[in-house]
C-alpha positions as CSV (number, residue, x, y, z in Angstrom):
1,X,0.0,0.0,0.0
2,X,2.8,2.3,0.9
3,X,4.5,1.7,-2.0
4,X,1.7,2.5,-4.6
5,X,1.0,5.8,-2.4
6,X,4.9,6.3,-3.4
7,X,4.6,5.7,-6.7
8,X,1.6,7.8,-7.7
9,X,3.1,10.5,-6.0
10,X,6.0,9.7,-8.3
11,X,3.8,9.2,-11.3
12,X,2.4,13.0,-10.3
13,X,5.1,14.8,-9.9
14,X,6.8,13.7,-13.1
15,X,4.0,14.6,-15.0
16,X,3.6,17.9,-13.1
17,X,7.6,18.6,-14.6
18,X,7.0,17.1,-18.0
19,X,3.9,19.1,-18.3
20,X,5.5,22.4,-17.3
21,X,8.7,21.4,-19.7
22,X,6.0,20.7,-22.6
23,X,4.3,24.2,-21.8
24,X,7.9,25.9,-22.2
25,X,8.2,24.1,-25.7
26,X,5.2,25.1,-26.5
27,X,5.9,28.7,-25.8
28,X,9.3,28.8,-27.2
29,X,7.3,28.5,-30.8
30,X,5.5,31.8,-30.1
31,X,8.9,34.1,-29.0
32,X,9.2,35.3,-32.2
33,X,5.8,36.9,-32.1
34,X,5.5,37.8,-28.5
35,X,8.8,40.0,-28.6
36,X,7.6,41.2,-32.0
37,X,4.1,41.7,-29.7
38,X,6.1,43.5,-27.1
39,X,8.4,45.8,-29.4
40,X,5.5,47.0,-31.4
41,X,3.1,47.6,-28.3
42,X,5.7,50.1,-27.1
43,X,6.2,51.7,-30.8
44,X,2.8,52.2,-31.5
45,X,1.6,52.6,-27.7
46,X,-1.3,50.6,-27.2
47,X,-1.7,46.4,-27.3
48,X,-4.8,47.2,-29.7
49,X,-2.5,49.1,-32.3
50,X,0.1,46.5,-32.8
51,X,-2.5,43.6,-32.4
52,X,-4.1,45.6,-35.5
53,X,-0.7,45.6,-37.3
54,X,0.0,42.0,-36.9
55,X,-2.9,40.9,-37.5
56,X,-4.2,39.3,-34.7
57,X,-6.5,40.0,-31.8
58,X,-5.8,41.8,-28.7
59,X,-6.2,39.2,-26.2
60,X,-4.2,36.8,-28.0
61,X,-1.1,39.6,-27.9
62,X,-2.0,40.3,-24.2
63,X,-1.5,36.7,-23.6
64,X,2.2,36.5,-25.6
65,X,3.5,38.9,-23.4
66,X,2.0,37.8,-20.6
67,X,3.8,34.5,-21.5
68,X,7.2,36.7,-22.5
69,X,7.3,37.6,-18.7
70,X,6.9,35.0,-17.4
71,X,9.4,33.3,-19.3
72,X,11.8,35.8,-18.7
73,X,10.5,36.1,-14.9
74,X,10.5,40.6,-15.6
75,X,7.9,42.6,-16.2
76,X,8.0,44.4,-19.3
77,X,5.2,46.9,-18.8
78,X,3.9,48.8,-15.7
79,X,0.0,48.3,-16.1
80,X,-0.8,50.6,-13.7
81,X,-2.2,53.5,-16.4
82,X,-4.1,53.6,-19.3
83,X,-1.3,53.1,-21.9
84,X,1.3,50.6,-20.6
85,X,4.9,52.0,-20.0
86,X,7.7,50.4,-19.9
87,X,9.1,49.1,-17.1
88,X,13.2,49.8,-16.3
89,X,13.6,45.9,-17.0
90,X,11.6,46.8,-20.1
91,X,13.5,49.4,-20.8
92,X,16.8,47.5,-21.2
93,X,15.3,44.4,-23.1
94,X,13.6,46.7,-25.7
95,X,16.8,47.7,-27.2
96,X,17.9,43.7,-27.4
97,X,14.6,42.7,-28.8
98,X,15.0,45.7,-31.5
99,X,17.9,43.9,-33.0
100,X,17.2,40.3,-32.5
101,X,14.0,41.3,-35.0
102,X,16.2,43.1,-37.3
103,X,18.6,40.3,-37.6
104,X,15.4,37.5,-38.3
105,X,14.3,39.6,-41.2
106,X,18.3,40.0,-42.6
107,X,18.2,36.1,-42.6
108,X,14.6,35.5,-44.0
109,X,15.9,37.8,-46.6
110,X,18.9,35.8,-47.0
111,X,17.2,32.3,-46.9
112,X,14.7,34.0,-49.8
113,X,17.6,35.0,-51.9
114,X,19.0,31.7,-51.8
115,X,16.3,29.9,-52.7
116,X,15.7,31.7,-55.4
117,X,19.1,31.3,-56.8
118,X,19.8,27.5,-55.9
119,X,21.2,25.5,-58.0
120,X,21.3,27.9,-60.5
121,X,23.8,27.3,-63.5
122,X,24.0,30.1,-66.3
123,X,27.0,29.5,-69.4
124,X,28.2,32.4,-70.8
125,X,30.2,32.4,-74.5
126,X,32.5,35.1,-74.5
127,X,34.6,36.5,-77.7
128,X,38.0,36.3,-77.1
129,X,38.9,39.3,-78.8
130,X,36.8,41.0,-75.8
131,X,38.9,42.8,-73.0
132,X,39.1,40.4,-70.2
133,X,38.2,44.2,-67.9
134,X,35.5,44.6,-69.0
135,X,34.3,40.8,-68.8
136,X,35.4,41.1,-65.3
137,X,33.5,44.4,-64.4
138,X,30.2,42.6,-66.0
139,X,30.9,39.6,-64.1
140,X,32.0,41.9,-60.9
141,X,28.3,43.0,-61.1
142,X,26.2,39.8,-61.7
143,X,27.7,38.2,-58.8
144,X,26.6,41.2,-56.6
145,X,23.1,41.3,-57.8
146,X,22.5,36.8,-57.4
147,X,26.0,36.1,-55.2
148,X,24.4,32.8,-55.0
149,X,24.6,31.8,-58.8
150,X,27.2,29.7,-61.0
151,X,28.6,31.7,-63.4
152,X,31.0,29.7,-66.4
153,X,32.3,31.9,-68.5
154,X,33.4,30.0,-72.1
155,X,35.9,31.9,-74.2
156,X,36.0,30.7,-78.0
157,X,36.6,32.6,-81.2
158,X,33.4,34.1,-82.3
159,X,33.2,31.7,-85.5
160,X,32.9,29.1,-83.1
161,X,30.3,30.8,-80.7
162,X,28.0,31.1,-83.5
163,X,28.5,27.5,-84.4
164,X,25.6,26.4,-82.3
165,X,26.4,22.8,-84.1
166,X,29.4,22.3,-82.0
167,X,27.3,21.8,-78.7
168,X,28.5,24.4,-76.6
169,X,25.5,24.3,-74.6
170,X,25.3,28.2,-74.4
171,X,22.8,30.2,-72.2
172,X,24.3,33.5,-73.6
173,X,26.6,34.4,-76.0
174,X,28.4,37.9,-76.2
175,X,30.5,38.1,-79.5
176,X,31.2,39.8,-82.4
177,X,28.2,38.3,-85.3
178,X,28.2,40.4,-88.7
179,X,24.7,39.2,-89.7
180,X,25.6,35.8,-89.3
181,X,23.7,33.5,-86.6
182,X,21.7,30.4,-86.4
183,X,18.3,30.9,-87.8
184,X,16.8,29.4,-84.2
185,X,18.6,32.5,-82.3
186,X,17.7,36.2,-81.3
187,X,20.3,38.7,-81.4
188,X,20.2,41.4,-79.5
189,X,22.6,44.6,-80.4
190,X,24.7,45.8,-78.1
191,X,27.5,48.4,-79.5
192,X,30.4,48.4,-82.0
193,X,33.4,47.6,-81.7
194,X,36.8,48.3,-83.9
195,X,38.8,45.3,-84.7
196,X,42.3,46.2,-85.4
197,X,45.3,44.9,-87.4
198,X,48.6,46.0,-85.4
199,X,52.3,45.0,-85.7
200,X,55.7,46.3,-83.5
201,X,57.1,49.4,-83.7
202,X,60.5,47.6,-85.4
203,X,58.4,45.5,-87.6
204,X,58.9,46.0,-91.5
205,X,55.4,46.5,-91.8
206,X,55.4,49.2,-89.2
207,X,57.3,52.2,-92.1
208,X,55.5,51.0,-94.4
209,X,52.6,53.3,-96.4
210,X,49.5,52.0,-98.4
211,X,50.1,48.7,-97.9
212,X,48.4,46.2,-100.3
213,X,46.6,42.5,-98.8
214,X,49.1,40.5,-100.4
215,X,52.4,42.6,-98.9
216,X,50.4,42.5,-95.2
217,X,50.3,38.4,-95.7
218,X,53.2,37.4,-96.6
219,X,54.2,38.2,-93.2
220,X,53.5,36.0,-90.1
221,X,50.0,36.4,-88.6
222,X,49.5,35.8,-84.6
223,X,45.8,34.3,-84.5
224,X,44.0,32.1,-81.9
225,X,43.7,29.0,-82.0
226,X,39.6,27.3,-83.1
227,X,38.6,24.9,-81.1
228,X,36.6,23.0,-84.0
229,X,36.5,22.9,-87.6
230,X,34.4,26.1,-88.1
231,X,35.0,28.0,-91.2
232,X,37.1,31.0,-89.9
233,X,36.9,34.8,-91.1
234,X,40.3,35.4,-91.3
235,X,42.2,35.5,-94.9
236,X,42.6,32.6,-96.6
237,X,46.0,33.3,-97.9
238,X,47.9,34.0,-94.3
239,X,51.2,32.1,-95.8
240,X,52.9,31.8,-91.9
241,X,51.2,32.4,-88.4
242,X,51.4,31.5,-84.7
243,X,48.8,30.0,-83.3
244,X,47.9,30.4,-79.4
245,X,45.2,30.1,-77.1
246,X,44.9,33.0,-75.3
247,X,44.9,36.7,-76.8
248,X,46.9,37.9,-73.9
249,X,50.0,35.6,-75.0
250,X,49.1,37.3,-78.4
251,X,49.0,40.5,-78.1
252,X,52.8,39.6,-75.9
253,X,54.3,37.8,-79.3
254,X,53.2,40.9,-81.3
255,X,55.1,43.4,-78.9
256,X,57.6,41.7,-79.6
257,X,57.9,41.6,-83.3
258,X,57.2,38.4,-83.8
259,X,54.3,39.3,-86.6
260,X,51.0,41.0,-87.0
261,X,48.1,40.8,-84.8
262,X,44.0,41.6,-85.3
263,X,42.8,42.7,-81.9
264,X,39.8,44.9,-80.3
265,X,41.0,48.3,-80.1
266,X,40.5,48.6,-76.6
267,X,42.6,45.4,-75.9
268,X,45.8,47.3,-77.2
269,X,45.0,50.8,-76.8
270,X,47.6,51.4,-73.5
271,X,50.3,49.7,-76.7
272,X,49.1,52.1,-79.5
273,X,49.1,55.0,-77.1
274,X,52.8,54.6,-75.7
275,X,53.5,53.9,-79.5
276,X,55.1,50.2,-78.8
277,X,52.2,48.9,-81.0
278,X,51.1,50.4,-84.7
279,X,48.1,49.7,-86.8
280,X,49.3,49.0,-89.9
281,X,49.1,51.4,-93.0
282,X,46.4,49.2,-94.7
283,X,42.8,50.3,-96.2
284,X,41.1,47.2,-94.2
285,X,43.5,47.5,-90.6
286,X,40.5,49.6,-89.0
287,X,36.8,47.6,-89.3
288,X,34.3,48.5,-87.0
289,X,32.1,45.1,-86.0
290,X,28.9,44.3,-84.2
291,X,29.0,43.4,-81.0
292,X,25.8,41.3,-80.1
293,X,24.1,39.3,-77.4
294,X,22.9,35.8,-78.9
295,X,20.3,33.5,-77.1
296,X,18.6,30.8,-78.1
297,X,14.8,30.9,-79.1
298,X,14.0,28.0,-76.8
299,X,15.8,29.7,-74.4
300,X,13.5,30.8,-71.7
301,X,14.4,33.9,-70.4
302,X,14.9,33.8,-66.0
303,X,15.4,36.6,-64.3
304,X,19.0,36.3,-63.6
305,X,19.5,36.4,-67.5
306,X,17.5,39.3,-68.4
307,X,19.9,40.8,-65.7
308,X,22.8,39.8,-67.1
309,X,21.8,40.9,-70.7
310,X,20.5,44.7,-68.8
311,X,24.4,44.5,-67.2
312,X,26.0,43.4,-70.6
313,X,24.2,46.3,-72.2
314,X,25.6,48.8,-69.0
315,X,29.4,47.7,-69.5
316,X,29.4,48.3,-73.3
317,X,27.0,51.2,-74.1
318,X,25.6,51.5,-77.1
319,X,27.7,53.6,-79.7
């Protein structure tokens, strides 16, 4: 008999401390919106006010903050007049409370942006004869608009951009298109660009005046390398040339005299201003080009590409 009068009391007790540990579970779901409850009572002055701006009735805010204190074991607000003031406990919490909001809605903004941006994948086709700074400064600003996006960046030749047959699997190109593009793609203009033919300051082309096309190819061209079997725009005739991957090394080989190089203006600009570079004295060294945006037709359109296209279009204004 004595033992079962022990072990209900046991049985009691337990479940009077599991029951209270439950209710402080329970509560724990609500803190958010009771110190949301309490910060806005004291902005807007009255329980009724912020129960109006979140939505919810006034006894059930009474009751949060009711719970907040005792929780917390302070009392937040003296009740003693007709608006509640804050208590000096109330008073020091408030500030606390301010920022702990403040810092939720940084987060949920956070947690928003990456879910929009997850697992997103975007492959950009980039001319080569493009200057890598101002590739950089387009790329400098997508990644502080969607931080949370993978961005590829695939420089070819433009012959080879266009190519759509070689299975790049492009969600943008930018290059250079003169008019020629897959019939299944939109092109959208973006500026023009001058293309350049340049040599060395020492190289026998650089003295020379009115050059013809068969004097500028019997010398050795500097020209990139394809990466397929496209059909490429440059002379058929070049009778020498060095081929390399990267314009950079190019544009190195032509400063040093090693033969003549076709470039974007702005790529060798600094060379043609400090007069180490010289654009040959030919009737075709100058041609102005279009520089496009190419997509797809069946390309649907996110947002994170109609941003990159409205960047594109910021980095090389319109001419």
């Amino acid at each position: 008999m004595v033992m079962m009068l022990q072990t209900n009391f046991w049985l009691k007790s337990h479940c009077v401390r599991l029951s209270r540990h439950c209710w402080r579970l329970h509560l724990s779901s609500f803190d958010q919106q009771a110190v949301e409850a309490f910060v806005l009572t004291e902005k807007l002055g009255s329980i009724s006010a912020a129960a109006k701006s979140m939505g919810k009735n006034r006894a059930q805010l009474s009751q949060w903050i009711a719970n907040l204190e005792i929780d917390w074991n302070v009392e937040l607000f003296s009740r003693t007049g007709h608006k509640p003031s804050l208590t000096e406990a109330g008073r020091r919490l408030l500030p606390m409370c301010q920022q702990l909001l403040e810092q939720q809605q940084l987060i949920a903004k956070q947690v928003a942006l990456v879910g929009d941006s997850e697992q997103i994948h975007l492959r950009l086709g980039v001319s080569v004869y493009l200057a890598s700074s101002e590739i950089a400064l387009v790329v400098s600003r997508f990644h502080a608009a969607f931080p949370n996006v993978d961005l590829e960046i695939v420089q070819r030749r433009d012959e080879q951009l266009l190519n759509w047959d070689q299975d790049l699997e492009l969600d943008l190109t930018l290059c250079i298109y003169r008019d020629q593009y897959p019939a299944n793609a939109i092109v959208t203009p973006i500026t023009k660009i001058n293309i350049v033919a340049v040599c060395y300051k020492n190289h026998p082309l650089a003295n020379a005046c009115a050059t013809n096309t068969e004097q500028v190819l019997a010398h050795t061209w500097i020209t990139l390398r394809s990466h397929s079997k496209v059909p490429l725009w440059e002379p058929e005739f070049i009778q020498r040339q060095i081929q390399v991957e990267e314009q950079a090394l190019a544009i190195e080989l032509c400063k040093s005299g090693l033969g003549v190089l076709s470039a974007e203006q702005s790529q060798v600009q600094p060379y043609l201003d400090s007069g180490e570079l010289l654009i040959i004295d030919h009737e075709q060294a100058t041609i102005t080009e279009s520089l496009g945006v190419v997509v797809a037709k069946t390309k649907t359109k996110s947002e994170q590409l109609n941003q990159l296209i409205k960047i594109i279009q910021s980095v090389f204004p319109s001419s």
